[in-house]
C-alpha positions as CSV (number, residue, x, y, z in Angstrom):
1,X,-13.5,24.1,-12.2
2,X,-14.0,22.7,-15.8
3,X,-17.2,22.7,-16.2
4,X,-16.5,18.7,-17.8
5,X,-15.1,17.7,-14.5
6,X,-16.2,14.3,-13.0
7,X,-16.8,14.7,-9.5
8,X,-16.8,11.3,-7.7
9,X,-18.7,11.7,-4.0
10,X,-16.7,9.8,-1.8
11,X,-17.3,8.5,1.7
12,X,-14.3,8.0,4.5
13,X,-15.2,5.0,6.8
14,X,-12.4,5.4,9.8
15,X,-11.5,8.9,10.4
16,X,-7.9,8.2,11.3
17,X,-4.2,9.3,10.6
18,X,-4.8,8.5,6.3
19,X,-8.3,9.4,6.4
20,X,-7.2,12.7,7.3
21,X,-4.1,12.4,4.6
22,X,-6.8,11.4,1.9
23,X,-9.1,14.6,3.0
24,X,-5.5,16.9,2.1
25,X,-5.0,15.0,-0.8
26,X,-8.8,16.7,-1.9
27,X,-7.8,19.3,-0.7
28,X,-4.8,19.7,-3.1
29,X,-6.6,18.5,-6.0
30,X,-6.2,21.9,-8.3
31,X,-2.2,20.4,-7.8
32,X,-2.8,18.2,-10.6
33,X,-2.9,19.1,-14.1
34,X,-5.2,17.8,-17.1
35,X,-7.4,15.4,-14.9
36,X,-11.0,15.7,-15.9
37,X,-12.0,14.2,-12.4
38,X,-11.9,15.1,-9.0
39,X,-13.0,13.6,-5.4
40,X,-15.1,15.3,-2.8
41,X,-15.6,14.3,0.5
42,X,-19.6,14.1,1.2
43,X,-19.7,12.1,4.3
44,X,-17.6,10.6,6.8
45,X,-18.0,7.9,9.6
46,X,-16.2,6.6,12.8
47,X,-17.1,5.4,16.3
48,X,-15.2,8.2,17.6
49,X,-17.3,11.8,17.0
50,X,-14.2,13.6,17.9
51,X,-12.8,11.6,14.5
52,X,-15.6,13.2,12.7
53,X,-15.8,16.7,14.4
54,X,-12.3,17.3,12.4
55,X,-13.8,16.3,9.0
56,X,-16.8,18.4,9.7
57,X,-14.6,21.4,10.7
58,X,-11.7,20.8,8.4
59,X,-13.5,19.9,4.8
60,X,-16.5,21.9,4.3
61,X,-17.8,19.6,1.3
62,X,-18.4,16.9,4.1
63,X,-22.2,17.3,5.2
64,X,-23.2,14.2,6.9
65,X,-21.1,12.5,9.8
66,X,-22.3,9.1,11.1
67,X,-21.5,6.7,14.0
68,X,-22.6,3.7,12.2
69,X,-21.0,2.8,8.5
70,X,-24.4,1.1,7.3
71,X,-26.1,4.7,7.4
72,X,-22.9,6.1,5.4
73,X,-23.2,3.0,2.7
74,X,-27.1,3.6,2.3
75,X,-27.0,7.4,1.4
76,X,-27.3,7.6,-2.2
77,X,-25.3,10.6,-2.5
78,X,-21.7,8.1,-2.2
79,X,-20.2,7.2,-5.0
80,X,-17.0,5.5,-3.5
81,X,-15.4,4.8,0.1
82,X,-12.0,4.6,1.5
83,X,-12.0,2.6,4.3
84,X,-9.2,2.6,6.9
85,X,-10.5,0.5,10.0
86,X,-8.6,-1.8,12.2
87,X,-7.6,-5.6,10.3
88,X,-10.3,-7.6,11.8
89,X,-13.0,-5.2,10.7
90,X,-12.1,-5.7,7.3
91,X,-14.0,-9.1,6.4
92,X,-17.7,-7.7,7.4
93,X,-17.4,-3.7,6.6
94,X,-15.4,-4.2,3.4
95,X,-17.7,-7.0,1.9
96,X,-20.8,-4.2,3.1
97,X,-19.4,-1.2,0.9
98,X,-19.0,-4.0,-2.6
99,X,-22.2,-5.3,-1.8
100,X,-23.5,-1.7,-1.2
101,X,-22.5,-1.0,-5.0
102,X,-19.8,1.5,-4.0
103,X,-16.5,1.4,-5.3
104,X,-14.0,1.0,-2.8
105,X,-10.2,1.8,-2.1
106,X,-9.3,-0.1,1.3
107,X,-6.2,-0.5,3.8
108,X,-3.9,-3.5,3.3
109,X,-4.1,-6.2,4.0
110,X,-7.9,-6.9,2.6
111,X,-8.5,-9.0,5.8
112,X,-7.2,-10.1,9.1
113,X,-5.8,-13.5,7.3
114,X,-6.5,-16.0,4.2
115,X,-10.3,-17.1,5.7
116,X,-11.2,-12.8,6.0
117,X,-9.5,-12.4,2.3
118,X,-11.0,-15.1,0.7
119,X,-14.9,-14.1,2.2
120,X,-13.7,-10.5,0.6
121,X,-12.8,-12.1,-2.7
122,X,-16.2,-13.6,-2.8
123,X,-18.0,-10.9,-2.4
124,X,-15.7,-9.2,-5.0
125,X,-16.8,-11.7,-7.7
126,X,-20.7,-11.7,-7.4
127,X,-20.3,-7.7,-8.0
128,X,-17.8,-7.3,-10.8
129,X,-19.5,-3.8,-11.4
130,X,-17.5,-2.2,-8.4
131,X,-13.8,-1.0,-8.6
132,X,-11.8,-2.3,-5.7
133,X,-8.2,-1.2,-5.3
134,X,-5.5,-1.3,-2.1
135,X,-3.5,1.7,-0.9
136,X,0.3,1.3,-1.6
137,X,1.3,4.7,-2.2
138,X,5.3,4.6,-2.6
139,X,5.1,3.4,-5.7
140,X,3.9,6.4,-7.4
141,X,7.3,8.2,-6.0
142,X,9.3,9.4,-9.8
143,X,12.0,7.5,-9.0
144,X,9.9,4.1,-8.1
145,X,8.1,4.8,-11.4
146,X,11.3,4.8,-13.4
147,X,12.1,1.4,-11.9
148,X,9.1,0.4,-13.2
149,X,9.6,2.2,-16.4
150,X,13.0,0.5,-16.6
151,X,11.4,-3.0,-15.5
152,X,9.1,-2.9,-18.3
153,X,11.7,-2.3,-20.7
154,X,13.2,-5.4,-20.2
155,X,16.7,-3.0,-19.2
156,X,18.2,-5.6,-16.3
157,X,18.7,-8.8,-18.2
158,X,18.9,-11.9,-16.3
159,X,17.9,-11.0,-13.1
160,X,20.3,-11.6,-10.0
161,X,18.5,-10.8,-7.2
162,X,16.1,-8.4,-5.6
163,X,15.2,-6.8,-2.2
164,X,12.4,-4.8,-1.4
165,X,11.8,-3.4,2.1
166,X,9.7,-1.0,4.1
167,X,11.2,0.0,7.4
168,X,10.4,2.0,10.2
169,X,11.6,3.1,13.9
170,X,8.4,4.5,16.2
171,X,8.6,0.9,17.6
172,X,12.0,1.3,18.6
173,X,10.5,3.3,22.1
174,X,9.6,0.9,24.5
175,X,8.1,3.4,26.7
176,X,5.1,3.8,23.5
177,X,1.8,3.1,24.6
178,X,0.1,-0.6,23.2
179,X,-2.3,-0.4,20.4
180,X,-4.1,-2.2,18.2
181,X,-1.0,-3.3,16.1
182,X,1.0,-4.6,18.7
183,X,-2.6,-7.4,19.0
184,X,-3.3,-10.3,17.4
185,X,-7.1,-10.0,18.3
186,X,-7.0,-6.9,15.9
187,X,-3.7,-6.6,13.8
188,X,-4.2,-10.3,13.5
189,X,-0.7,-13.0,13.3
190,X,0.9,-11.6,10.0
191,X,2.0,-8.5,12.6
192,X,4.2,-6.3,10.6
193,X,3.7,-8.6,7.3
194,X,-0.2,-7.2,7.3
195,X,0.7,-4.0,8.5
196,X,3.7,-3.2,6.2
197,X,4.0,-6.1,3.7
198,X,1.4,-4.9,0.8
199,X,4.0,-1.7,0.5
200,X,6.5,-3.9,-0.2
201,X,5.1,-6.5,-2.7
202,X,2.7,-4.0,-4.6
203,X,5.8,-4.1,-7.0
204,X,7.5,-7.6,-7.2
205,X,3.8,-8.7,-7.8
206,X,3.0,-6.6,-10.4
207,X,5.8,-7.3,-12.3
208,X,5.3,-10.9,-12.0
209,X,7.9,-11.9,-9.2
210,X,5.4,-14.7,-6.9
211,X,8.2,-16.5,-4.5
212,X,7.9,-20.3,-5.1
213,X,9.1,-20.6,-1.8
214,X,9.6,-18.4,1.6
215,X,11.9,-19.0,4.6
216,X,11.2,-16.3,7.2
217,X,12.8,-14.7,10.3
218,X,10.6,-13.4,12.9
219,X,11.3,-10.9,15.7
220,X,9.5,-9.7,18.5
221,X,11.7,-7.1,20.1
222,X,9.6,-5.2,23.0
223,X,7.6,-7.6,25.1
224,X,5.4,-5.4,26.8
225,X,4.1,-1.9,26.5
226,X,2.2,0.2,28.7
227,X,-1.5,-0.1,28.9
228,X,-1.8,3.7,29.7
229,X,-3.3,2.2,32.6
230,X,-0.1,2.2,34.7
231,X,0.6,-1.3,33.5
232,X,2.2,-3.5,31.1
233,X,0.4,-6.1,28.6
234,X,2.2,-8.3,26.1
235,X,3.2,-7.0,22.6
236,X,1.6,-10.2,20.9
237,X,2.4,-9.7,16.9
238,X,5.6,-10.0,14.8
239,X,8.0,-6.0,15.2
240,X,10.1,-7.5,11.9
241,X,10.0,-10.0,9.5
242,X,12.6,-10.9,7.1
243,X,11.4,-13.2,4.1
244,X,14.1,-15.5,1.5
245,X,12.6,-16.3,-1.4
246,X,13.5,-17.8,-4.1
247,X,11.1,-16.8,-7.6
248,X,11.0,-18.6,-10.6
249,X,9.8,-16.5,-13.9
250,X,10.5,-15.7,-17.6
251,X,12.6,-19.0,-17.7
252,X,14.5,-17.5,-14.6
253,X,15.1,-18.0,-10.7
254,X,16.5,-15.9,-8.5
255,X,16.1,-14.9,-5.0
256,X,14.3,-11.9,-3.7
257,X,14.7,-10.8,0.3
258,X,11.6,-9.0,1.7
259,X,11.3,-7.3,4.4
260,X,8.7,-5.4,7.4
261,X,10.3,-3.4,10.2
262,X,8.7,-1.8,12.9
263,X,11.8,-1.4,14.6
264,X,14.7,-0.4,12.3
265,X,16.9,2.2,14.1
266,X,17.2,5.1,11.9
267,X,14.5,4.8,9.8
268,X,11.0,7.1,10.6
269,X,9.6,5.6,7.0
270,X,11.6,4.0,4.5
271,X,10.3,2.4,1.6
272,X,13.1,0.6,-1.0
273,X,13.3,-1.3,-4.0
274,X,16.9,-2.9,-5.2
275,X,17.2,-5.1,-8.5
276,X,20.1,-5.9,-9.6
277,X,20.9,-7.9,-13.2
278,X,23.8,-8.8,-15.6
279,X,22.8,-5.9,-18.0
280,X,21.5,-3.4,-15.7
281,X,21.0,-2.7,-11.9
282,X,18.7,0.0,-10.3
283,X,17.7,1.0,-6.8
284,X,15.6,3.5,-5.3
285,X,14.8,4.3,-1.8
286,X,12.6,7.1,-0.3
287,X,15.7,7.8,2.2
288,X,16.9,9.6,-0.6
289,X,13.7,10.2,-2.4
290,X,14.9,12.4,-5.0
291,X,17.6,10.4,-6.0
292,X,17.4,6.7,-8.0
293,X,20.6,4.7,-9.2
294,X,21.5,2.9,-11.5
295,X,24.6,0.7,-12.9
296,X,24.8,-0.4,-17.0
297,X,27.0,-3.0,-17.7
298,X,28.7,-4.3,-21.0
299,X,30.7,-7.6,-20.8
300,X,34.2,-6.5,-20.3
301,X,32.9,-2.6,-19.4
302,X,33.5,-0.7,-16.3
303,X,31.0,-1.0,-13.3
304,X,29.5,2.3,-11.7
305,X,26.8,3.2,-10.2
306,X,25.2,6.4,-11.6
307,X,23.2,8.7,-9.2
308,X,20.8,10.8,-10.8
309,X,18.2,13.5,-9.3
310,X,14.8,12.3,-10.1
311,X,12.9,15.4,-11.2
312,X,9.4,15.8,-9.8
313,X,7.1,13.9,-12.2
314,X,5.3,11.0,-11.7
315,X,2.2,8.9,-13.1
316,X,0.0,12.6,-13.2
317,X,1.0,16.0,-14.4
318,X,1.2,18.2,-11.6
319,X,2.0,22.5,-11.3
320,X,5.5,21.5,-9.7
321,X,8.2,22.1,-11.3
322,X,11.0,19.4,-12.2
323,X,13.4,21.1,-10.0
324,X,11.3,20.4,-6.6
325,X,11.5,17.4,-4.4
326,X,8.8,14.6,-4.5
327,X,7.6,13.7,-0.6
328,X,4.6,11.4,0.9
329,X,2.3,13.5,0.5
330,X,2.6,13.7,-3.3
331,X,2.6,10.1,-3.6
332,X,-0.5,9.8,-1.9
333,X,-2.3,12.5,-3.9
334,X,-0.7,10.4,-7.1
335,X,-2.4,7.3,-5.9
336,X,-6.3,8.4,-5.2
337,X,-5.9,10.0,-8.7
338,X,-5.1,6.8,-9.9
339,X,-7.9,5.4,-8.2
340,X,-10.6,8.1,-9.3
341,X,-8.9,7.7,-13.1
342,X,-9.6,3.8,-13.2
343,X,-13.3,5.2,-11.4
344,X,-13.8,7.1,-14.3
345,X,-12.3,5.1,-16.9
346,X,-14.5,1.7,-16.3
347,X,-17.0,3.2,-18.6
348,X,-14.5,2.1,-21.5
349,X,-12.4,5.3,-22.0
350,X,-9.6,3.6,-19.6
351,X,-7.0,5.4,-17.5
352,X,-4.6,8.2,-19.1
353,X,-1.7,6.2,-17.9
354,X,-1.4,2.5,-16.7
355,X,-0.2,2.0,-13.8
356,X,-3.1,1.4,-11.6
357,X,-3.4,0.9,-7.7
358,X,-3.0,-2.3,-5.8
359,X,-5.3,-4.8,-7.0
360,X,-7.5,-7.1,-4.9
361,X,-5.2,-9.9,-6.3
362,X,-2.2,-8.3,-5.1
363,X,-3.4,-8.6,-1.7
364,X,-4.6,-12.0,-1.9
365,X,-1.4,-13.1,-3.2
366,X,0.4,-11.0,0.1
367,X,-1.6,-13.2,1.8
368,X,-0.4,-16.7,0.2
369,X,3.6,-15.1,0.6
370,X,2.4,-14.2,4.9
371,X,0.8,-17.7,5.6
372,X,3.6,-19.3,4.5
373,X,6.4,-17.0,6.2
374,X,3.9,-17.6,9.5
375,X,4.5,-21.5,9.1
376,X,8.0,-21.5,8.4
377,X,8.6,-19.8,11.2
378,X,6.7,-22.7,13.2
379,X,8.3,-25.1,11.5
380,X,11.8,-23.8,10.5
381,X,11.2,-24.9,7.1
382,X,11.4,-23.3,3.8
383,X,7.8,-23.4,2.5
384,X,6.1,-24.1,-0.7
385,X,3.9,-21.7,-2.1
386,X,1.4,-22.6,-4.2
387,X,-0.1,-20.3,-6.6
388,X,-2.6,-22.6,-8.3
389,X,-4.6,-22.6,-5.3
């Protein structure tokens, strides 16, 4: 290790699926090249010990376990937290870590709904000193980041319209067992929107695409699950939302389809972006993750799409080479080193490349775009967003 390395001591509040995804990502940190900081896993928490045993025997630099987040936020020796807990949880433990003066990447969608989100955003802005970011790791796939590259550019023209979707299937068995998703006590109303939706804004937001106005289509598919009990209980939240809006920008409108799918046969985990434009159209699509497309156009010219393989590089160097194909786990190893970069950078040497993690406004402006798909699906309306608010 260089002996110049920043090491940022981090703390894991829920011990979960992407807790466990974050400690491999540490793991695999000598994977990146030329970052002068690196994340270490000191202490983890979660009301299950079993959820802590595997930290303790998985990732030796891990040498406290608690029961009770408040004993992991007052141990001096944690720098940061990522925090992956159930969406009603979110309000009381997230605003605990920002007041706690530790920086914090959290799960979307920064609150079970606008009232958790807005308390969070409060806290936020008495303690400007702490970095708060959202995990949305597709983003940082190479062929995403050329989108983005190409966006920035100003390659498309006048926009014609956009979709962005992330779908997936493990819904699609009705025989799965409930949990806390599939409960508005604890996923909350948004359903898939506040499961899946921040995956599929992170973009469109950050390059400036709010929806003036949204007209959704709601599903719920399976009723009932098992309770593992030898019963069935209702499914209460939203398996797929399908969102029209139309987005006004740059002296432009055009509209931009969003969609969450819990239940999309065919798809285990399928994140997509498709813009198309009168100069140029692009798409990209982790189905195919090494591959992005792309269509040029001249007045009078010829219109074909060009697929290209996306060699492995992304927003941080890495020892792969070009040739190899880029999967989830890379992206999400690409995202906490964008996180610990912005970490390190606050003390005014700023991030070695600029495309940063969700931001806490981000989320709160998923928020705005779910409330208003959740009322025009009670009214049948198109709804108004507004942004001024």
């Amino acid at each position: 290790m260089a002996k110049d390395k920043r090491i940022i001591r981090f703390g894991v509040i829920g011990c979960g699926l992407m807790g466990k995804e974050f400690a491999s990502a540490a793991a695999r940190w000598c994977h990146l090249t030329d970052v002068g900081f690196e994340p270490r896993i000191v202490a983890v928490c979660d009301a299950n010990p079993a959820a802590t045993e595997w930290f303790v025997d998985n990732v030796p630099s891990v040498v406290h376990a608690y029961g009770d987040y408040r004993e992991l936020l007052a141990n001096p020796d944690v720098d940061a937290v990522y925090c992956a807990v159930p969406h009603n949880l979110h309000q009381q433990i997230y605003i605990d870590i920002i007041r706690s003066g530790k920086h914090l990447l959290g799960e979307k969608p920064f609150g079970i709904d606008r009232e958790a989100n807005a308390a969070i955003r409060e806290a936020l802005a008495a303690h400007p000193e702490v970095i708060v970011r959202c995990s949305s790791e597709f983003p940082f796939y190479p062929g995403a980041q050329q989108i983005v590259k190409w966006v920035n550019e100003g390659r498309f023209g006048r926009i014609i319209e956009v979709e962005a979707g992330f779908w997936h299937s493990s819904d699609l068995d009705p025989t799965k067992p409930i949990n806390w998703k599939r409960r508005i006590a604890t996923n909350g109303e948004y359903g898939c929107m506040g499961d899946l939706g921040m995956h599929v804004l992170h973009l469109p937001l950050r390059f400036g695409w709010k929806p003036k106005s949204v007209r959704s289509l709601l599903s719920k598919i399976v009723p009932e699950r098992p309770d593992g009990k030898g019963g069935l209980v209702p499914c209460e939240t939203w398996d797929n939302a399908i969102l029209a809006c139309d987005v006004e920008t740059d002296g432009q409108r055009f509209p931009m389809v969003l969609s969450t799918k819990r239940i999309a046969p065919g798809h285990a985990n399928t994140w997509f972006i498709r813009i198309q434009g009168t100069d140029f159209s692009a798409e990209f699509t982790t189905k195919n993750p090494k591959q992005v497309a792309s269509l040029p156009y001249e007045p009078g010219g010829a219109q074909a799409w060009h697929v290209v393989d996306a060699p492995y590089k992304s927003a941080y160097g890495t020892i792969t080479g070009g040739i190899f194909e880029f999967g989830f786990s890379d992206s999400i190893l690409q995202m906490w080193a964008a996180f610990c970069d912005e970490l390190v950078g606050q003390g005014g040497a700023g991030m070695s490349q600029p495309f940063r993690c969700a931001t806490p406004e981000e989320a709160s402006a998923s928020h705005l775009v779910f409330t208003a798909a959740l009322e025009s699906e009670r009214t049948g309306n198109t709804i108004a967003i507004d942004w001024e608010e």
